[in-house]
KOLBA-534131 format. One record per residue (C-alpha): x, y, z; residue in three letters. Coordinates in steps of 0.5 Angstrom, whole numbers. Example, Ala and Ser with C-alpha at 12.3 -4.5 7.8 and 13.67 -1.06 7.14 Angstrom:
      px      py      pz   residuo
      25      -9      16       Ala
      27      -2      14       Ser
***
This chain:
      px      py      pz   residuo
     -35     -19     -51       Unk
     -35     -22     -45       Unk
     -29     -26     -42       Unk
     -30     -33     -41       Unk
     -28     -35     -34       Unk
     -24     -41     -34       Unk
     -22     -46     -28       Unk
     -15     -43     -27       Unk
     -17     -37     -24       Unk
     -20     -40     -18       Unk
     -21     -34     -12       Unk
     -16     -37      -8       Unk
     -10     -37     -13       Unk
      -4     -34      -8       Unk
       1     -33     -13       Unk
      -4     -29     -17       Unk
      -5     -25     -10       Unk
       3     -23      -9       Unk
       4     -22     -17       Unk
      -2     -17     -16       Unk
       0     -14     -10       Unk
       7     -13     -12       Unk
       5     -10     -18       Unk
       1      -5     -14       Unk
       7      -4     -10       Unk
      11      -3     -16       Unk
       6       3     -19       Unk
       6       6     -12       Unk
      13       7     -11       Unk
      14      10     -19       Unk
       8      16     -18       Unk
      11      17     -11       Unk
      18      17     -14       Unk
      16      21     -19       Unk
      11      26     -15       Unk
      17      27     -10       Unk
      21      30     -16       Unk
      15      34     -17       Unk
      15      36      -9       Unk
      22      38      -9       Unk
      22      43     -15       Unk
      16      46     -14       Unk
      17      47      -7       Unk
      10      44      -5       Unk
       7      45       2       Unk
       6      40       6       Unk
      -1      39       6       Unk
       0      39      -2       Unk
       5      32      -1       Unk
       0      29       5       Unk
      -6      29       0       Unk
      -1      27      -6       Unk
       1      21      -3       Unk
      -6      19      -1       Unk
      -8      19      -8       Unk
      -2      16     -11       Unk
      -4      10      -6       Unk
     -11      10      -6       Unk
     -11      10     -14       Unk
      -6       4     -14       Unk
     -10       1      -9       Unk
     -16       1     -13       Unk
     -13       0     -19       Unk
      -9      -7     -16       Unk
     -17      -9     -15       Unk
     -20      -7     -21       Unk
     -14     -12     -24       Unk
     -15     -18     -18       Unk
     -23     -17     -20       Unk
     -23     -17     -27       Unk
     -19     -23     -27       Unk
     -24     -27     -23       Unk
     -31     -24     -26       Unk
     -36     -26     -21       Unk
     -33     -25     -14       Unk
     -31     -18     -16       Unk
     -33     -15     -10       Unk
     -29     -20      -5       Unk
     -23     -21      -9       Unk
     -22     -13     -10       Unk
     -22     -12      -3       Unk
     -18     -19      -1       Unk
     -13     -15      -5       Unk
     -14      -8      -2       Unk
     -12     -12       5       Unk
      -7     -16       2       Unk
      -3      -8       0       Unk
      -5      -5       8       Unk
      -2     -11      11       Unk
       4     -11       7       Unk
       5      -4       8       Unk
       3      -4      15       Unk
       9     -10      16       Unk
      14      -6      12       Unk
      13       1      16       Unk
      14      -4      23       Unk
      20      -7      20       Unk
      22      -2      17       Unk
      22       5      22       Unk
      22      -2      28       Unk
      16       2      32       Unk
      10      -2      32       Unk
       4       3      32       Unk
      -4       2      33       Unk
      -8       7      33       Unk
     -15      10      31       Unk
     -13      14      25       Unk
     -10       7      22       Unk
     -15       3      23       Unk
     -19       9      19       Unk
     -13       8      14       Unk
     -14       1      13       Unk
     -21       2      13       Unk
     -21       6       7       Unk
     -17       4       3       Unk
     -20      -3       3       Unk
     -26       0       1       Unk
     -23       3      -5       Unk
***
């Protein structure tokens, strides 16, 4: 059955947008959590926990657009990738507040790449 698209869930809906992010954001930080419990009880290398921590957050990336495009229906393209710019945006701001170090380099600008595209 397909779902009938109404007036309400225009594209540009910016509390739709911070509520999708935030709930991204939520998820993220729980399997991280969870996977950091995991980390310190099997005592996991850290190339192990790099590519844990990269899929945790490219699968609540993805999963962040599935949820923002789904709700939009025609413009799922666009839509999953505004949310996935809106997640590395917001990432990238907390990392600069949080560590007060502003950095830009190759390697995130492939980052971001990436994790638009998913």
């Amino acid at each position: 059955m397909a779902k009938e698209l109404t007036g309400d869930n225009t594209l540009f809906d910016p509390v739709y947008w911070l509520k999708n992010v935030s709930v991204s954001f939520l998820v993220t930080i729980v399997l991280l959590f969870l996977g950091a419990i995991a980390a310190t009880y099997f005592a996991m290398p850290d190339w192990v926990i790099h590519i844990m921590v990269t899929v945790i957050t490219a699968l609540c990336i993805m999963w962040g657009g599935y949820r923002f495009s789904s709700h939009h229906g025609r413009q799922g393209l666009i839509c999953g990738s505004i949310s996935g710019i809106l997640y590395i945006m917001v990432l990238y701001i907390a990392g600069t507040l949080i560590f007060k170090e502003f950095s830009f380099s190759m390697s995130v600008v492939i980052s971001a790449l990436m994790w638009v595209l998913c």
